[in-house]
Structure formats: C-alpha cells, structure tokens
C-alpha positions as semicolon CSV with decimal commas, in nm:
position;residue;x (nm);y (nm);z (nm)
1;X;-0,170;1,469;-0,599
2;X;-0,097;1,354;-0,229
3;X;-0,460;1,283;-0,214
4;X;-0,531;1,057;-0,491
5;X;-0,229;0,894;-0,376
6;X;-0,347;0,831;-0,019
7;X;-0,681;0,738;-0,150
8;X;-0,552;0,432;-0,384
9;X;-0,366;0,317;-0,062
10;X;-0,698;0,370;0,150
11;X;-0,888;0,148;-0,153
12;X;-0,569;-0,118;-0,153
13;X;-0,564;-0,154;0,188
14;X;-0,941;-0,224;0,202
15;X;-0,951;-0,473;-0,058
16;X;-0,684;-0,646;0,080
17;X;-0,885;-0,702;0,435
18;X;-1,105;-0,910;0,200
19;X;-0,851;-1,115;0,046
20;X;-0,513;-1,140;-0,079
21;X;-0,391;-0,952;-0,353
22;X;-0,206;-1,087;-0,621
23;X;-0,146;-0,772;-0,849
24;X;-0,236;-0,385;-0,897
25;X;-0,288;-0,255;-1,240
26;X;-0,349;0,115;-1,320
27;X;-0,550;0,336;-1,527
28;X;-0,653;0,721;-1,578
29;X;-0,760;0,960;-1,768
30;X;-0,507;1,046;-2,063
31;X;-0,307;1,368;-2,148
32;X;-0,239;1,458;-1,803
33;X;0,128;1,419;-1,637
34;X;0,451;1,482;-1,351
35;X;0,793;1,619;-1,359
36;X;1,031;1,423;-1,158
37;X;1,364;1,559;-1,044
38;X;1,678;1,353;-1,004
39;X;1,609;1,223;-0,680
40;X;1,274;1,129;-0,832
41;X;1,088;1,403;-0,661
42;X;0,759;1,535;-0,804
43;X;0,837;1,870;-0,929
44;X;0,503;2,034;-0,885
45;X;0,176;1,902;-0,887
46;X;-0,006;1,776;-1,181
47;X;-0,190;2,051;-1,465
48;X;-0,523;1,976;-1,507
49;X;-0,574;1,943;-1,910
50;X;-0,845;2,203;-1,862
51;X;-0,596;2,464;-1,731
52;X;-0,596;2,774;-1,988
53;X;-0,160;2,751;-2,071
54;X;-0,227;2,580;-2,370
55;X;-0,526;2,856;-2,502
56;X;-0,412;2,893;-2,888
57;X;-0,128;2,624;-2,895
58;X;-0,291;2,394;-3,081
59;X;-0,379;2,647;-3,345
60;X;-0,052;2,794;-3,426
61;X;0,138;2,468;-3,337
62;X;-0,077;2,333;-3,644
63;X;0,001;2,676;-3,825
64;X;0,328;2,645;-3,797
65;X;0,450;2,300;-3,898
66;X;0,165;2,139;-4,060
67;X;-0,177;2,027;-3,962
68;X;-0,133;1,681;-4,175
69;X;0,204;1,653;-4,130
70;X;0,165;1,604;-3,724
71;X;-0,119;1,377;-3,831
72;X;0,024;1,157;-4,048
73;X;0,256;1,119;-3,814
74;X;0,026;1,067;-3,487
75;X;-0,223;0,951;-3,614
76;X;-0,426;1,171;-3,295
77;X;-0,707;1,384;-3,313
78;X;-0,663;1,791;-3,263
79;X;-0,783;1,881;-2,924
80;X;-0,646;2,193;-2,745
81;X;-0,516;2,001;-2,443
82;X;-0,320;1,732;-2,588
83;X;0,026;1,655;-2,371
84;X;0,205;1,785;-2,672
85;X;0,087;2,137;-2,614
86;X;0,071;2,078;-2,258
87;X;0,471;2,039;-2,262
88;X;0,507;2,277;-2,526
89;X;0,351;2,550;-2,303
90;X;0,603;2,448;-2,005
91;X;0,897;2,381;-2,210
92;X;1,052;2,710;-2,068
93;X;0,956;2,689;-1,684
94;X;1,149;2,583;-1,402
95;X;0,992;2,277;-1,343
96;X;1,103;2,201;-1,683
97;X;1,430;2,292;-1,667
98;X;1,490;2,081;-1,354
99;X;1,302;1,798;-1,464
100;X;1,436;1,411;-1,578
101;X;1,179;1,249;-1,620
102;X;0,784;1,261;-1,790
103;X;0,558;1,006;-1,624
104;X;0,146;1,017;-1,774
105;X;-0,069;1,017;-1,419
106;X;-0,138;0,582;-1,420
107;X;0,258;0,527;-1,464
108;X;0,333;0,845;-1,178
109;X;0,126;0,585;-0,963
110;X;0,274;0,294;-1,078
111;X;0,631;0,493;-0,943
112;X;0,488;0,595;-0,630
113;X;0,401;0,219;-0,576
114;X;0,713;0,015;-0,750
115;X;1,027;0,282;-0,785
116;X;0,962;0,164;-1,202
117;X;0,976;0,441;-1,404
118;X;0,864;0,355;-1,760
119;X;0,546;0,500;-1,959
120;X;0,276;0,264;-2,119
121;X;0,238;0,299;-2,483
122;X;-0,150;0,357;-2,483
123;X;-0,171;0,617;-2,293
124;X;0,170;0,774;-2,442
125;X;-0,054;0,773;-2,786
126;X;-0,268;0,996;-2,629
127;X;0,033;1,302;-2,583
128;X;0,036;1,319;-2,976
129;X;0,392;1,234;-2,937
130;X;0,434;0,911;-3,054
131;X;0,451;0,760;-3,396
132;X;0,184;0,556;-3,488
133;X;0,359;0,401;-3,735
134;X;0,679;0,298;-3,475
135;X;0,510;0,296;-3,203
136;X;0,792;0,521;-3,019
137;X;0,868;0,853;-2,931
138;X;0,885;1,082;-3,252
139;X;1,186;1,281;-3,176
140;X;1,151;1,472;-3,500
141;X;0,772;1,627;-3,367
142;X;0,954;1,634;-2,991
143;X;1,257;1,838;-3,130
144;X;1,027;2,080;-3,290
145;X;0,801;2,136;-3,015
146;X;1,096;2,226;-2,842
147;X;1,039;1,982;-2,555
148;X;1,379;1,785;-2,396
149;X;1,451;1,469;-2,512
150;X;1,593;1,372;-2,196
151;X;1,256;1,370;-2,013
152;X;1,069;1,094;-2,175
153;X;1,141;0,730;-2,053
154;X;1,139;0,376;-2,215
155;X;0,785;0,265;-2,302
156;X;0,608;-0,067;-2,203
157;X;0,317;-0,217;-2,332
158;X;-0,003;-0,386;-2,160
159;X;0,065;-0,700;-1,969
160;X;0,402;-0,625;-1,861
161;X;0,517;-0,652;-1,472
162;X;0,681;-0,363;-1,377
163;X;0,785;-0,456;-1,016
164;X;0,657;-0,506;-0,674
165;X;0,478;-0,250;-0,443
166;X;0,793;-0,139;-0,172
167;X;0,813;0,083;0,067
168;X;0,395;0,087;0,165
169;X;0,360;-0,118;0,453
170;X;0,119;-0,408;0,434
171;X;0,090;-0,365;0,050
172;X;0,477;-0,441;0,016
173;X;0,536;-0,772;-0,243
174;X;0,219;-0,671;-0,397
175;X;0,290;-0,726;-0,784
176;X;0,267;-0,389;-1,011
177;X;0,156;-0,479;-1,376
178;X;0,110;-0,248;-1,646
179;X;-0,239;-0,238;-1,819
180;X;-0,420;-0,012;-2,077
181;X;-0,332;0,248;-1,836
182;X;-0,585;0,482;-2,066
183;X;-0,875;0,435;-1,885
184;X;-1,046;0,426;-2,261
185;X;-0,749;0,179;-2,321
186;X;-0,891;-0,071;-2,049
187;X;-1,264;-0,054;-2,098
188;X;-1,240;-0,152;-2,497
189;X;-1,059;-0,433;-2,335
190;X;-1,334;-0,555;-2,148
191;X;-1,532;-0,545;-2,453
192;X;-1,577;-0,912;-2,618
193;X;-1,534;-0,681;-2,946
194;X;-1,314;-0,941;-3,132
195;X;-1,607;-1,204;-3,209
196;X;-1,668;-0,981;-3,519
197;X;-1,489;-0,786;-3,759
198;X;-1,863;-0,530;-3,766
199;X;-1,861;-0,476;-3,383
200;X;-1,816;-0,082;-3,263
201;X;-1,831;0,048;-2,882
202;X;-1,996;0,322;-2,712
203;X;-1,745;0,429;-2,393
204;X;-1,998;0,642;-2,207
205;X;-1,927;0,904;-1,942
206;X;-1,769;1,269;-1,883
207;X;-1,714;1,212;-2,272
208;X;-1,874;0,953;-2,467
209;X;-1,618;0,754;-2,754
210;X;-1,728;0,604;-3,035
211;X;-1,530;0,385;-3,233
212;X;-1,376;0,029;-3,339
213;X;-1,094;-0,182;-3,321
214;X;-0,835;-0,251;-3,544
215;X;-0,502;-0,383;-3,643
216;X;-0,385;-0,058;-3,760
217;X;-0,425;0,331;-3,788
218;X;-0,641;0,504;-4,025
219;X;-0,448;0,831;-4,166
220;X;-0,644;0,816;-4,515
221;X;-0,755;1,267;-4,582
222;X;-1,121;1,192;-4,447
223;X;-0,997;1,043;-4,078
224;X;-0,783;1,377;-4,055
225;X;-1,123;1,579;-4,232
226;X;-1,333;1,430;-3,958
227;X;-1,032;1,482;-3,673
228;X;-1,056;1,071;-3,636
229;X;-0,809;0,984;-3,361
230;X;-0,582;0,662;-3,352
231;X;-0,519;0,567;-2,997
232;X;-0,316;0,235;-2,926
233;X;-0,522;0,001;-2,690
234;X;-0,435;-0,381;-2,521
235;X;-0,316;-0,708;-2,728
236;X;-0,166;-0,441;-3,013
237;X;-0,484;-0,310;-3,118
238;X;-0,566;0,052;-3,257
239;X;-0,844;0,243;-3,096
240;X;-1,029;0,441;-3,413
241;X;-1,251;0,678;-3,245
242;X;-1,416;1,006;-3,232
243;X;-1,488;1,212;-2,923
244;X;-1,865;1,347;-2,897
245;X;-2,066;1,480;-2,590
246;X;-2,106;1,250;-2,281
247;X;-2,278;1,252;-2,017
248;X;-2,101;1,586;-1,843
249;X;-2,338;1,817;-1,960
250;X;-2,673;1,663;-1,874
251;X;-2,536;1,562;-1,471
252;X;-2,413;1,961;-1,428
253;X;-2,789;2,054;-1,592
254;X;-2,940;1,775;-1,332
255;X;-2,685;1,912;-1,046
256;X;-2,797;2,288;-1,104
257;X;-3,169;2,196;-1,152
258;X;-3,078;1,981;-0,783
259;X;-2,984;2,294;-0,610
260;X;-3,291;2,498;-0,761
261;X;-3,513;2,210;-0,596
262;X;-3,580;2,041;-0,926
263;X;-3,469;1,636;-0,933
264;X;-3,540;1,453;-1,244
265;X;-3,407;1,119;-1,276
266;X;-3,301;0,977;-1,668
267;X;-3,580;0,844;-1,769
268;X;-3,830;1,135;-1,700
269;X;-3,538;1,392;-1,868
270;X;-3,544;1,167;-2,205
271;X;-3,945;1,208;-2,188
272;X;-3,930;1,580;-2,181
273;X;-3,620;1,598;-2,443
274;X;-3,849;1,347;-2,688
275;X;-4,192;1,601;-2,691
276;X;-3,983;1,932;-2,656
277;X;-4,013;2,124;-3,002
C-alpha cells in the first residue's frame, strides 16, 4: 500500500512541475478496501479481491438468506469477491475487531491526502452493501452478514470537495474532490452517452463491461436470471451492466507466447483466431 501511495505523490509531484494544480480526483478498481484504527492508522494492508478467504461465501451467503432477496435489495451482480463477502470473511479477525473505520481503496487515498474520511457512493455500490433503492448503507443485509455497523462512514457523491491535500509538502492546498471513484464509474462519464436514449458502452480492459445508462436500477427476475448488475455512476445515473472476458486473457497468452520467443501483435492474433476451425 506504501507504494501506490508514494507513486501517486511521485505522479503529483511531476505534473505539478508542468503546471499548477487546481484539484486531485481519485479512482480504482472496486471491491477492494482498509481498516483504520482510532488514530486513523491502516490496520493491515489491503486484500487483494482475488485472495482465496472468500472461496464458498458467496454460495452459502446466497444459501442462507436468499439469492433474490440480497438482489432486490442491491441491485449487484453475484461475484465471489464482492466487499460483502470480503468483510464477511474478516468479520472475526483482529483487524476487525480493532477497526473504526471502512474506506474503498480511491477514498483510503483521498485520506492519506486530505485527513477526510467519507466513502463515495459509486464505488460503495460495488460492496453489495448498499441499497439501491436508498442509496445508503443497508443495515438490515450489514447486520446479517455480521459485519459492525460502526465501521462504515458517511457517503458522498461525485463532485463533492472533500478538503485540501495537508501534510505532503509541495502538494499542500491542493484541492481533493470526490469523483466516480469506480474507475468503471469515471470512464462511462467520459462517454457523451446522454445524446441518446439507444447509446450502450464497451469499457475494455482486464475485464470488458457492457452496458447502459439509466435513471434507475433494473431488479425485474431476468436482470437477476442473467446476474445483471446495478452500479451507481456520476450526475445520479445507474450503471446496468454485465461483466464478460476482457482483454486479461489474450495479454497473459501474448506474455507466455513472449517468453517462448513468439510476439504477435493484435492484428495478426485476430487473423489466426478468424481461419482457426
């Protein structure tokens, strides 16, 4: 964690021998997150969502209190390393036990920079802990799951300014502003997607995400059949999507095939995938 720290410094403090800097906004990939003590310590460093505590979670968390139930209530898609099962799984630990406060990995930054300690609400859809009809914390799926109340802090949404950098040197009065701190959250909002109501994006990279935008969830029986998820994105929009291969698979095949002495660019790799049998 010290190291992606130092490394946003090393990239502000570049930028900033080109010009002034006005503001820093934040984003990341979801689910993951840090325990802070009282004195606002990190507990101990970040999980990475692919870490193996949550194996079978998701499966008898569904079992257990209803598949449809958390969905109608989420509105999020079933994926084994959702926050929810992430917190589950350490809801007994030390680190939990000691902790005060939940920050998702763009709003731990935000902390680092600006002391603020307040979660943005698109990336807090992604925990499959908030309501997507209230657009807060659902207490009732948090009680159940067994995970303290106490932990999770006030929510903010896109746009807001959380504070000034302090306490960094040079980058000191820099303004902190929240954003679609979901990295998904931040590239549909580059998108000119609002010209027309039949526009859907492609986000394309370790996953690809398919989906539109709209004004509110879908939770109809064929969104939950097809595992539909409802993220919230910038300017109050909703964030229908599904997740579906990206492009992780075919850079490890092109890494591997790079060691072996092999280097095919794009191009010459769709050639060979269109006349393969």
């Amino acid at each position: 964690w010290s190291k992606i720290v130092d490394e946003v410094k090393t990239g502000l403090l570049k930028a900033q021998e080109l010009g002034e800097i006005i503001s820093v906004g934040i984003d990341t990939w979801a689910v993951d997150y840090g325990l802070l003590d009282i004195q606002g310590l990190l507990i101990e460093e970040p999980y990475c969502y692919r870490d193996s505590r949550t194996d079978g979670l998701m499966q008898s968390i569904s079992d257990s209190l209803g598949a449809e139930w958390i969905y109608q209530k989420t509105g999020i898609q079933f994926i084994f390393f959702n926050t929810a099962y992430q917190l589950h799984a350490a809801r007994n630990t030390p680190a939990m036990k000691s902790a005060t406060t939940f920050l998702m990995l763009p709003d731990l930054l935000n902390y680092v920079l600006s002391g603020v300690q307040s979660n943005d609400i698109t990336n807090a859809s992604s925990t499959q802990l908030l309501n997507a009809h209230s657009q807060e914390w659902d207490w009732d799926l948090i009680d159940k799951l067994e995970i303290p109340r106490s932990i999770f802090p006030a929510l903010h949404k896109p746009g807001v300014k959380l504070g000034k950098i302090k306490g960094h040197g040079k980058l000191d009065g820099i303004s902190v502003v929240a954003v679609g701190s979901h990295d998904t959250a931040s590239a549909v909002a580059g998108v000119p997607l609002r010209s027309t109501k039949d526009s859907a994006y492609i986000s394309s990279g370790t996953w690809s995400l398919v989906g539109v935008e709209l004004d509110a969830p879908v939770l109809t029986p064929e969104a939950f059949a097809a595992n539909v998820t409802n993220e919230l994105g910038a300017d109050g929009t909703v964030r229908a999507l599904k997740n579906v291969t990206g492009m992780w698979i075919l850079e490890e095949c092109r890494r591997t095939w790079h060691l072996d002495g092999r280097d095919y660019e794009m191009p010459e790799l769709l050639s060979l995938a269109s006349a393969a049998k």
